[in-house]
C-alpha positions in Angstrom: 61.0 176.9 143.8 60.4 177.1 139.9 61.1 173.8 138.0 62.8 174.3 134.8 61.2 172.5 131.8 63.3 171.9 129.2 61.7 172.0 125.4 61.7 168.6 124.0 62.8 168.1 120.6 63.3 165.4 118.3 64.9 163.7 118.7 65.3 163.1 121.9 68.5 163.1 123.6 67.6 162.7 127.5 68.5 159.0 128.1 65.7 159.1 130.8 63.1 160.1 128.9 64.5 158.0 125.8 64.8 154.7 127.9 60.7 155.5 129.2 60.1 155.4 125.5 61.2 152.1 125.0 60.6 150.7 128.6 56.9 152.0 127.5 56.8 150.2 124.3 57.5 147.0 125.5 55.0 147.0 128.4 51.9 147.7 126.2 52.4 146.4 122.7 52.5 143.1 123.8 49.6 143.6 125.9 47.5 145.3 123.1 48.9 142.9 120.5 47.4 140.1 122.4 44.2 140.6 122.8 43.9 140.7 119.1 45.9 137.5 118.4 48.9 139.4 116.9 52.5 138.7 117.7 53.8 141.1 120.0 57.2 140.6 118.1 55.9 142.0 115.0 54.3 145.0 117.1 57.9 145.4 118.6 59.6 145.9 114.9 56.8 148.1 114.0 57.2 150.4 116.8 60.8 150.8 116.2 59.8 151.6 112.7 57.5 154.7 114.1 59.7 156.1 116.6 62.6 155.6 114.7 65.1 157.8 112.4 63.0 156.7 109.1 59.6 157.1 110.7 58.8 160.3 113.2 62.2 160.3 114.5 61.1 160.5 117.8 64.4 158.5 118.7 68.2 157.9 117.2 69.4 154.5 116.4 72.8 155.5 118.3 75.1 153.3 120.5 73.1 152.9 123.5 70.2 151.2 121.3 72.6 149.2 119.2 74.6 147.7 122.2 71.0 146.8 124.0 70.4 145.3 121.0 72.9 143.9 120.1 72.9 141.7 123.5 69.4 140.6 122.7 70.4 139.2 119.5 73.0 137.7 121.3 70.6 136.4 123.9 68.2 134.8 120.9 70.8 133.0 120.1 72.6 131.7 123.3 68.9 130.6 124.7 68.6 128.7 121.5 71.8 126.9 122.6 71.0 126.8 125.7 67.3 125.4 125.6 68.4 122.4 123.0 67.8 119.0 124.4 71.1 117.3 123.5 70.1 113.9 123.6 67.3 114.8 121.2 69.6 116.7 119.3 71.9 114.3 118.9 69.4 111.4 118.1 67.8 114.0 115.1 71.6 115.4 114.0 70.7 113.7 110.4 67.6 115.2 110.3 68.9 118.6 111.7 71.6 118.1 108.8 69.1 117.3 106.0 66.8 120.0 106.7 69.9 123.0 107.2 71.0 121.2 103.6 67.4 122.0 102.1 67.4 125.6 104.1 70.8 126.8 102.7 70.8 125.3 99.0 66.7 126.3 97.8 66.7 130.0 99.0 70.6 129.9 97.5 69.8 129.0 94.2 66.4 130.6 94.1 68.7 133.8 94.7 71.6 133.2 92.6 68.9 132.8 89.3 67.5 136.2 90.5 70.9 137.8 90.9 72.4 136.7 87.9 69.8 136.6 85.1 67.1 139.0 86.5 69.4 141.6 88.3 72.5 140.7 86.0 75.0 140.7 88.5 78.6 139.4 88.5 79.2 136.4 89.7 81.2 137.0 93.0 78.2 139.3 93.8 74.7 136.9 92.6 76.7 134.3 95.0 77.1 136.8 97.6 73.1 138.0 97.0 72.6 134.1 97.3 73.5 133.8 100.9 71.6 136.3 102.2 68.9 133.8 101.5 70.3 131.0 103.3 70.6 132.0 106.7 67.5 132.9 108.9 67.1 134.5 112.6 65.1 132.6 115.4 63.4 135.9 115.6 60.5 133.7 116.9 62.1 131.3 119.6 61.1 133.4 123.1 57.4 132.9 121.3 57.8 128.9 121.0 59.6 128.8 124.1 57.2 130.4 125.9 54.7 127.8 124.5 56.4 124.9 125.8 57.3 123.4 122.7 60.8 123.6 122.3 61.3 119.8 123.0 59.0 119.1 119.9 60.9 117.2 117.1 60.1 120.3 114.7 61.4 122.8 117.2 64.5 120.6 117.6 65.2 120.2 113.7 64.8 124.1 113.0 67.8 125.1 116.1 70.0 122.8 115.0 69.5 123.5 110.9 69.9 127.6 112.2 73.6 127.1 113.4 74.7 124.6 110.4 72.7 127.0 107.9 73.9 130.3 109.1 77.5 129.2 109.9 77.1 128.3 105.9 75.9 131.6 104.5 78.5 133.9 106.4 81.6 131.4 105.8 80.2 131.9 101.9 80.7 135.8 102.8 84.1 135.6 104.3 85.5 133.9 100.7 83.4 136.4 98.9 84.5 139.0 101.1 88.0 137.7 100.6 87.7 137.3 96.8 86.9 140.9 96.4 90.0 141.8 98.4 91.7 139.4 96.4 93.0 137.7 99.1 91.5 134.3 98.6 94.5 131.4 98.5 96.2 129.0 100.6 96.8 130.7 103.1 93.4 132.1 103.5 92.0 128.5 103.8 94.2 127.4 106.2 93.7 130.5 108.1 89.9 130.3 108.4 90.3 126.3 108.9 92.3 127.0 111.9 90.2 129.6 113.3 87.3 127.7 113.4 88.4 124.4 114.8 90.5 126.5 117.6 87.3 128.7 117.9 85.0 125.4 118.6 87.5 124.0 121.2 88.0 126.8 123.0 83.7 127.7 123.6 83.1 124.0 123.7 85.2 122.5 125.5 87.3 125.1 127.6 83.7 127.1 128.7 82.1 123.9 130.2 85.4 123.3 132.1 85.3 126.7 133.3 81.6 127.2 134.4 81.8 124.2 136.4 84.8 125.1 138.6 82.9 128.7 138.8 79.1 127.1 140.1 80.9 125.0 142.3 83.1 128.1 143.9 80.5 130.4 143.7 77.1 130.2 145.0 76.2 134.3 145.0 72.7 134.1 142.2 73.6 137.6 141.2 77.2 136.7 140.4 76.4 133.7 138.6 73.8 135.3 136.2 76.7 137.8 135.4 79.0 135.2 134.5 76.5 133.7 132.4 76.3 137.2 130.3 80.1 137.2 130.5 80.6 133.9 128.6 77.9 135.0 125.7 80.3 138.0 125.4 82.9 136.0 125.5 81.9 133.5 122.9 80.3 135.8 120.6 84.0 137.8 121.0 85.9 135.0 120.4 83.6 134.1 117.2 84.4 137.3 115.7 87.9 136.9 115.9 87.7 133.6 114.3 85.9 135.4 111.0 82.4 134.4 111.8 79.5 136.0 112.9 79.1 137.0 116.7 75.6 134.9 116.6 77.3 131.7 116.0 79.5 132.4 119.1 76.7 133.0 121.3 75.0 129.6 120.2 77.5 127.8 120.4 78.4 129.5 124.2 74.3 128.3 125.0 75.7 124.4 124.3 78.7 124.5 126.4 76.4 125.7 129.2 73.6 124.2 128.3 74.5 120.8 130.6 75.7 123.1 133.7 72.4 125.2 134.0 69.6 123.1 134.6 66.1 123.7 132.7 64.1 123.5 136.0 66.8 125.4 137.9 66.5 129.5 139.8 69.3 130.0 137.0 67.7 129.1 134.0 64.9 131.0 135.0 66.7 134.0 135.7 68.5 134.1 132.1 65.3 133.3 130.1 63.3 136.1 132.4 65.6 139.4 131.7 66.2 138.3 128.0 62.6 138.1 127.5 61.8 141.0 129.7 64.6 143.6 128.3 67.3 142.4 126.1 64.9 140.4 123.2 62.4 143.4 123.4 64.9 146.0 122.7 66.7 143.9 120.2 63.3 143.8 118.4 62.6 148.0 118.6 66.3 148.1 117.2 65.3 146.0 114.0 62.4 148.3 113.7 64.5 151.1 113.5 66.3 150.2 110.5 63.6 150.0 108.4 63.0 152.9 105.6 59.2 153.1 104.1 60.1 156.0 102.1 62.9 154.2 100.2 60.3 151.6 98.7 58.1 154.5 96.9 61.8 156.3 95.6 62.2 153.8 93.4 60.8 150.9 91.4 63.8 149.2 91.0 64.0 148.9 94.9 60.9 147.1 94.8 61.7 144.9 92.0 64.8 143.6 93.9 63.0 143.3 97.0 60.4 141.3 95.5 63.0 139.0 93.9 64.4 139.1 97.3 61.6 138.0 99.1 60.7 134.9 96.3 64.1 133.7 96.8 63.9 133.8 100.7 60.2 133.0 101.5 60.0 131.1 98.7 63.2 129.1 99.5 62.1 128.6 103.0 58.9 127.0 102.4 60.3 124.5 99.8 63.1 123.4 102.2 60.1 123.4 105.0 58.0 121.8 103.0 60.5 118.9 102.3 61.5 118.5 105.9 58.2 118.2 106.5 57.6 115.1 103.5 61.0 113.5 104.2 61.0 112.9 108.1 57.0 112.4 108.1 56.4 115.2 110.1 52.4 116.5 110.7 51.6 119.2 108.4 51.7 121.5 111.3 55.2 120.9 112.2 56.2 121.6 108.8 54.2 125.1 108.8 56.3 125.5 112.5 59.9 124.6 110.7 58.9 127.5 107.8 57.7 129.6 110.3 60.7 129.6 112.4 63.2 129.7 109.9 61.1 132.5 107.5 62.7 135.7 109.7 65.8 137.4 108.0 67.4 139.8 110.3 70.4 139.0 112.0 72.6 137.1 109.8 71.0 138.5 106.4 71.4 142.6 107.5 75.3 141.5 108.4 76.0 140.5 105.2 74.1 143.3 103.4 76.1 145.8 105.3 79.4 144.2 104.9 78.8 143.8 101.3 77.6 147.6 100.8 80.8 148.8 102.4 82.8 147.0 100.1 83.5 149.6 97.0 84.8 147.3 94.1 85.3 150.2 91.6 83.9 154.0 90.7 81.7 154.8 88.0 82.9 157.4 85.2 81.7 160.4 87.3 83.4 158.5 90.4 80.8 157.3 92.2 81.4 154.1 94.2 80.3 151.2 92.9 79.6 148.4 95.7 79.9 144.9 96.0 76.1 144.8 96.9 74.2 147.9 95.8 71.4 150.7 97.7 68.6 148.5 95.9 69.7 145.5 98.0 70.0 147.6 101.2 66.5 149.1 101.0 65.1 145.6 99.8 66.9 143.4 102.6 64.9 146.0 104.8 61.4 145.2 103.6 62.6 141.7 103.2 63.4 142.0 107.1 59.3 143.7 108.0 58.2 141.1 105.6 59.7 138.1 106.1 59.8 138.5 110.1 55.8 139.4 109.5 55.2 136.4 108.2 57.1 134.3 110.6 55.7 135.8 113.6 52.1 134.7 112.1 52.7 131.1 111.0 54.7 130.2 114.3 52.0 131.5 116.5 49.4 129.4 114.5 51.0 126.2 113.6 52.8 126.1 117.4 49.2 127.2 119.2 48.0 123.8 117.0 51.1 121.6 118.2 51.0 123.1 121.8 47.1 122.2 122.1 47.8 118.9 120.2 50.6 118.0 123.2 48.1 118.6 125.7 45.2 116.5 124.4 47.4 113.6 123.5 48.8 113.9 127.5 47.9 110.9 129.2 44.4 111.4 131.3 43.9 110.5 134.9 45.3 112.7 137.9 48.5 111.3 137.7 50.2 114.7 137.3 48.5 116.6 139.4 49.2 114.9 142.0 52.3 114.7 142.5 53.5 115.9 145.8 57.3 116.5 146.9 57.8 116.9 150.4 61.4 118.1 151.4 62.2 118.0 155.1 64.6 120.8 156.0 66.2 120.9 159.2 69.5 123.1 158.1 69.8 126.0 156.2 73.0 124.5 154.6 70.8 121.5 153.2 67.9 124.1 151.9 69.3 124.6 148.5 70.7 121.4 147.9 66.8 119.5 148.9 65.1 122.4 146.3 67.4 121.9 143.7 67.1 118.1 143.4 63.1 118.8 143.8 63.1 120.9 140.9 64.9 118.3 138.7 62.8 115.2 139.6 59.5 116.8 139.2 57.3 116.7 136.4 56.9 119.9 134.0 53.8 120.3 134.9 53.9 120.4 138.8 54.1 123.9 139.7 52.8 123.7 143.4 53.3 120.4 144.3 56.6 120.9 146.1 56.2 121.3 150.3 59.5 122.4 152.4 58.8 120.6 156.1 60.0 121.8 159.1 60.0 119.5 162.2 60.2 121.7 165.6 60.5 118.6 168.3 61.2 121.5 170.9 57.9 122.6 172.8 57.5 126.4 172.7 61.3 127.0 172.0 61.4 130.3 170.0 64.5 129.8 168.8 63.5 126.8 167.1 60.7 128.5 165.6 62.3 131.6 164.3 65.1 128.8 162.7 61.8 127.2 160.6 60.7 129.9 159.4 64.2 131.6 158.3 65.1 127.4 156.9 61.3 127.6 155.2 61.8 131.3 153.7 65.0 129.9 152.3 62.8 127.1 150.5 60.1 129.2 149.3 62.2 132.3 147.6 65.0 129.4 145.9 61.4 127.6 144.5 60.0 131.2 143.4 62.8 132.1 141.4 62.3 129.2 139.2 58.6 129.8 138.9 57.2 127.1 141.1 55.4 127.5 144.3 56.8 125.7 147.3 54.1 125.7 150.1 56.1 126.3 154.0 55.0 123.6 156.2 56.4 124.1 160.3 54.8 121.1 162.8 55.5 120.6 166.3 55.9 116.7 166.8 57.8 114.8 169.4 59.8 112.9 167.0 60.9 114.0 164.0 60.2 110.5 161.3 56.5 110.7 163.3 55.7 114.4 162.1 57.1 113.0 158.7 54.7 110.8 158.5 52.0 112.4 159.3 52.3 115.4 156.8 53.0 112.5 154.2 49.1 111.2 155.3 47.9 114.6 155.8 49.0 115.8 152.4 49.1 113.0 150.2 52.7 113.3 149.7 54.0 110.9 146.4 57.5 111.6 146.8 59.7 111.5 149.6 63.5 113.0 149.9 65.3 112.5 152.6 68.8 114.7 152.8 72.0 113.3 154.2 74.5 115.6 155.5 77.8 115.4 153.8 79.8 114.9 157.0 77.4 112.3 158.8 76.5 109.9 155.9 74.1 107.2 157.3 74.5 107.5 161.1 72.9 104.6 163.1 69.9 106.0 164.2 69.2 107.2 160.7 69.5 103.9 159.3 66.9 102.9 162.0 64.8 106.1 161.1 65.1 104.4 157.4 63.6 101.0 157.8 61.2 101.1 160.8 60.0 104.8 159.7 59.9 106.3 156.2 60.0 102.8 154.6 56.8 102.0 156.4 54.6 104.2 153.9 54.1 102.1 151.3 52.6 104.5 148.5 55.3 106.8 148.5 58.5 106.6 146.2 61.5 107.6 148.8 64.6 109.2 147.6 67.8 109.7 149.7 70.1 112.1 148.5 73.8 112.9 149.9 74.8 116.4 147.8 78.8 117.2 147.8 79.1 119.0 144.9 76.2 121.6 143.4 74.0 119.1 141.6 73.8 121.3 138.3 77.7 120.3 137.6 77.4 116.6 137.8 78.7 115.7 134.6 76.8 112.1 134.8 75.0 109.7 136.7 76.2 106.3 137.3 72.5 103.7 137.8 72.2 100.6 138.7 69.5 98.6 139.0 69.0 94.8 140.4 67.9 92.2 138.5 63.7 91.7 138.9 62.9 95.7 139.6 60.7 96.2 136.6 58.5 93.8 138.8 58.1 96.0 141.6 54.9 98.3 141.4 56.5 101.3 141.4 59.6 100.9 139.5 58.4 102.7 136.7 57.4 105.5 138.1 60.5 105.8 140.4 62.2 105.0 136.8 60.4 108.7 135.9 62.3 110.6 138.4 65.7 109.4 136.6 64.7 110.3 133.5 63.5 113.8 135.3 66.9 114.3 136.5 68.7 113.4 132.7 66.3 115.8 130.8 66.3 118.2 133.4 70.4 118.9 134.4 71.2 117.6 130.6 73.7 114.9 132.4 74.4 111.5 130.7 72.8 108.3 132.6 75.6 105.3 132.4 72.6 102.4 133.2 74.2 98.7 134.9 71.8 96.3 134.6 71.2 93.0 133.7 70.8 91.9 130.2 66.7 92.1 130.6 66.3 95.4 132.0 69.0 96.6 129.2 66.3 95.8 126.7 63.8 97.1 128.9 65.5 100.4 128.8 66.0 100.6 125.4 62.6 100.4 124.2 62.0 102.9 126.8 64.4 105.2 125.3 63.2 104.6 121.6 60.0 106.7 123.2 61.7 109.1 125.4 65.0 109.9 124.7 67.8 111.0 127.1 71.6 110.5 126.4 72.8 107.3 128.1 74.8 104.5 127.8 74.1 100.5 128.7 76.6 98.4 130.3 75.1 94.6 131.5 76.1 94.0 135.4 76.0 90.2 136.4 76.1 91.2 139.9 75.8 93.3 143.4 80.0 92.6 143.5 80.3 94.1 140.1 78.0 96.9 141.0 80.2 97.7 143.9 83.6 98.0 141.3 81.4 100.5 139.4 80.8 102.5 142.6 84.4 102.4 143.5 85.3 103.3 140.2 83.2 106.7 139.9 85.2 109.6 138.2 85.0 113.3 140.0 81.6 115.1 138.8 79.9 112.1 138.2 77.1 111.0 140.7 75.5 107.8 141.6 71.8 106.8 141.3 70.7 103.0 143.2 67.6 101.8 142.6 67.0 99.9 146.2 64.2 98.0 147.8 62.5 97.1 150.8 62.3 93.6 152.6 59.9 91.3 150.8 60.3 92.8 147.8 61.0 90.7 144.3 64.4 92.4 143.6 66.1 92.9 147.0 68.6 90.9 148.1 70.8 90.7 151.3 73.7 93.0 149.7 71.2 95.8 149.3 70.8 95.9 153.3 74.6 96.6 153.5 74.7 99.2 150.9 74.4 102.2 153.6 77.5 100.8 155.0 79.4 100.2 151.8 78.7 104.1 151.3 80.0 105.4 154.7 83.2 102.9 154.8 84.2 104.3 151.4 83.6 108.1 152.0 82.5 108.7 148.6 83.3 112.1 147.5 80.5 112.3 144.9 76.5 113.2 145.0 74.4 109.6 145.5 70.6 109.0 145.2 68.7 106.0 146.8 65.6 105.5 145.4 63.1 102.6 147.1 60.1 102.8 144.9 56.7 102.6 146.7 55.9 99.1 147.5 52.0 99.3 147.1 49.6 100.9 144.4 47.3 103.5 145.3 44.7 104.9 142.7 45.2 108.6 142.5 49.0 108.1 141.2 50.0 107.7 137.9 50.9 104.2 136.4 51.2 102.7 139.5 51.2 99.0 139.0 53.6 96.4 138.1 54.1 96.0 134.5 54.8 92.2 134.4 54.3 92.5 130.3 56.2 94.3 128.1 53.1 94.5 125.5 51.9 97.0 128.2 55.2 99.1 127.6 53.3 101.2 125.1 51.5 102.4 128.1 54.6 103.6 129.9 56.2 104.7 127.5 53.5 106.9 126.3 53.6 108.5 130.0 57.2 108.6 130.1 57.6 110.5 126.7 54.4 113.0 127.7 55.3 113.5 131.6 58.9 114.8 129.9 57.8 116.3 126.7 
């Protein structure tokens, strides 16, 4: 058989060898990039700029790269969204306000000056040259977010200054747009009014309601992660129609999800692992593509308007940085993060160049077109893009290297962290993803293989038993894989099942202990038995029960109470850590009832770590049990319980199984009994009798979840 080889010319057409290409590109630049400390994103742009129609031509810039990278674009945006810590975001929505004021107005009237006295351009088009200025692309985020800094107040700041700023500059593109067409009026006003408020309810509050009843339906990964890509389709869609950018649509599609896809959760991991892995990369190669080195040397005007071009943008950038930075107090390397991350044109700036260029406002005597924005502003957004995405990619990497190294020298010392250990016993394969789940939420960021899945076989030699632990354990360990934390398969032959419980808890220093309830038994009589004379009996473990009806990622909001005294139990606090695990984790709100002292207790807590909640004082266990009765569908419940002999139980707390199982609650509940001795290798675990020791806490509160 003779194989036919077909001559290869440029460029190339086969989509197999064209998608090799790229597929090659993004496996090694990064590698090669980063062994010289260079951002692979700026090697990604670069490459796109070699192969591409401007460079050696070795590949088109046709549909199948534009739609790739189109979605990664898309994907910047929607992880931005997504990622966001709302209760930060909503305690810094003045600062994220002040700072997308500085971002849009410097680089705006830097540009407008350069427009209109150095470039003399009309008015309609220096204010049009303006907002290209304004707007910036989170070119950088996968970078900080795979640093762990997007919680950091600078990180924070910058997202939610991108969607104000950038919803800014295009809206001043629409009226330009609309002023050229002369169809700026009334009308037009009213129109774009409408479309944006219908826009925001629709993606903001219609999504959320939407995803919910789909996670709760449908429990298929693969399904799920294609819904997600449907509703950043959707949103960016829906944007476009409303006469804004497809961007804004996809960031704003990230927030309504961002409370139904938990940060810890198999989902989450699966979205931010293809868009890093495929979508971003080819997004990035796409950018590269555009750009034209031969039309800097054609002309010196083009290089007089694209050094105007990059004052006004760079140069606006770092002022409005640079005030951020003095205004809010931030560290000087925060401030270099905020200019770094907001320093990238692409997205939002090449839009408006290109819808500006195609708008012809006139001819010329010997009838050429003359355009609202001109060929010296196309070529000089292009270096502005190399350029100003150069120098973001640089000053991210080095400011959030510092803040990243900072975070981890200012964690609290001591082995608190590390050890943490999680053991899930598993008897059901219908109880295996709802015990991983609610592990992944409570645990610390930092514990990536300090989760165990049990397996108790009580059966001697039964190999039906043992072929159903380790198909149950399998289970465990692939749902903890996909979200990038180890979960170590434990199967142990014991007469009675709280016994072998036990004994793995001594064996393996277990911290934390969750017990699942099955949603049709509730707390059965021997269970309740099993409770008090078995698991309660280890004193230095922090026991959590949990009863699942509902997929835990679309609990809306938890419901807490906590008796009067509890702060004086040795492990409150750190029990306290796995509620404030489950709030910053599943981005639900925590309603606290407590009594007036613990309110104030809580709120100091929450000046150093916040989460979004809400305080309401309960007198009593009988008011306690109105709130219970009173739950709303998709909220949950969280008790915070305690043994005998302890300083805050009381006799209702013995009947509260009962209370459970007579009103058939049809919502998720957590018992917590925090540990009931201290024991050295665990973090913080002593009674804090004195709220001058709060600094303590709160220090390891605000680090275990930063």
């Amino acid at each position: 058989m003779i194989l036919a080889i077909h001559p290869i010319t440029l460029p190339i057409e086969d989509p197999l060898i064209k998608f090799l290409i790229e597929l090659v590109i993004i496996l090694f630049i990064p590698l090669l990039l980063n062994k010289i400390k260079v951002p692979h994103i700026l090697g990604l742009i670069i490459a796109g700029a070699v192969i591409g129609p401007n460079g050696f031509h070795v590949l088109e810039r046709d549909s199948s790269v534009i739609v790739i990278g189109t979605t990664g674009l898309l994907y910047i945006m929607f992880l931005a969204g997504l990622e966001i810590d709302m209760g930060d975001f909503k305690r810094n929505k003045w600062k994220s306000i002040t700072f997308a004021l500085y971002t849009f107005i410097f680089p705006f009237v830097l540009g407008f000056m350069g427009g209109f006295y150095l470039l003399d351009f009309a008015i309609p088009t220096a204010i049009l040259f303006a907002s290209l200025f304004s707007s910036h692309t989170l070119i950088v985020y996968p970078l900080i977010s795979g640093m762990g800094i997007t919680k950091n107040l600078s990180v924070n700041i910058t997202v939610g200054g991108t969607m104000i700023t950038d919803v800014l500059s295009l809206l001043v593109l629409a009226v330009i747009v609309g002023m050229s067409q002369g169809e700026v009026g009334t009308a037009f006003w009213v129109r774009l009014g409408i479309a944006m408020v219908l826009f925001s309810a629709i993606v903001l509050m219609l999504f959320p309601i939407i995803a919910r009843w789909f996670f709760k339906r449908v429990e298929d990964k693969i399904s799920q992660y294609i819904f997600v890509v449907v509703m950043i389709y959707l949103g960016a869609l829906l944007a476009e129609i409303a006469g804004i950018e497809a961007i804004i649509g996809a960031f704003f599609a990230g927030l309504a999800l961002n409370r139904l896809i938990p940060h810890t959760s198999s989902l989450m991991n699966r979205v931010e692992f293809v868009g890093n892995a495929i979508f971003i990369p080819f997004f990035l190669i796409s950018v590269g593509m555009l750009i034209d080195f031969k039309a800097f040397i054609r002309s010196w005007e083009t290089l007089g308007v694209a050094a105007i071009m990059l004052v006004a943008s760079i140069g606006g950038k770092y002022i409005a940085a640079y005030l951020t930075q003095r205004t809010f107090k931030l560290t000087a390397n925060e401030g270099r993060l905020i200019f770094g991350m907001s320093a990238a044109s692409a997205a939002a700036t090449l839009a408006s160049v290109m819808v500006g260029y195609n708008i012809i406002i006139g001819e010329t005597p010997s009838g050429e077109p003359i355009r609202l924005l001109n060929d010296h502003v196309l070529n000089g957004s292009i270096l502005l893009i190399l350029i100003s995405c150069t120098v973001s990619s640089f000053v991210s990497m080095s400011a959030g290297q510092k803040i990243a190294d900072a975070d981890k020298e200012d964690t609290v010392s001591g082995k608190g962290l590390e050890s943490e250990r999680i053991l899930l016993p598993i008897n059901n394969e219908q109880m295996t993803e709802k015990m991983v789940n609610l592990g992944l939420l409570v645990k610390t960021k930092s514990n990536k293989e300090g989760i165990f899945a049990l397996n108790i076989i009580n059966e001697d030699k039964n190999e039906s038993s043992a072929k159903n632990a380790e198909r149950i354990l399998d289970g465990a360990v692939k749902m903890g894989a996909a979200a990038d934390v180890v979960i170590t398969p434990i199967t142990r032959h014991d007469e009675e099942v709280v016994a072998g419980v036990n004994n793995v808890i001594k064996e393996k220093n277990i911290t934390d202990l969750i017990i699942g309830l099955e949603r049709e038994k509730g707390f059965s009589t021997s269970f309740i038995y099993n409770l008090y004379n078995g698991y309660l009996t280890n004193e230095h473990v922090n026991l959590l029960i949990y009863h699942a009806v509902q997929p835990i990622s679309t609990v809306k909001s938890y419901v807490v109470i906590i008796p009067r005294d509890a702060e004086d139990e040795p492990g409150f606090f750190y029990a306290l850590l796995k509620i404030w695990n489950i709030a910053r984790n599943s981005g639900a709100t925590v309603i606290f009832h407590a009594s007036r002292p613990m309110l104030d207790v809580l709120e100091r807590i929450l000046k150093k770590s916040a989460i979004e909640a809400e305080m309401h004082e309960t007198a009593s266990w009988n008011d306690a049990e109105q709130v219970v009765l009173g739950l709303e569908t998709d909220q949950g419940l969280i008790v915070m319980m305690a043994d005998r002999n302890r300083f805050s139980y009381t006799s209702q707390m013995h009947a509260v199984p009962e209370f459970l199982n007579n009103n058939s609650l049809h919502n998720n509940y957590i018992l917590i009994y925090p540990y009931s001795k201290t024991k050295e290798n665990l973090i913080e675990r002593r009674a804090v009798n004195n709220l001058d020791d709060f600094a303590a806490i709160g220090k390891v509160i605000g680090k275990v979840f930063g």
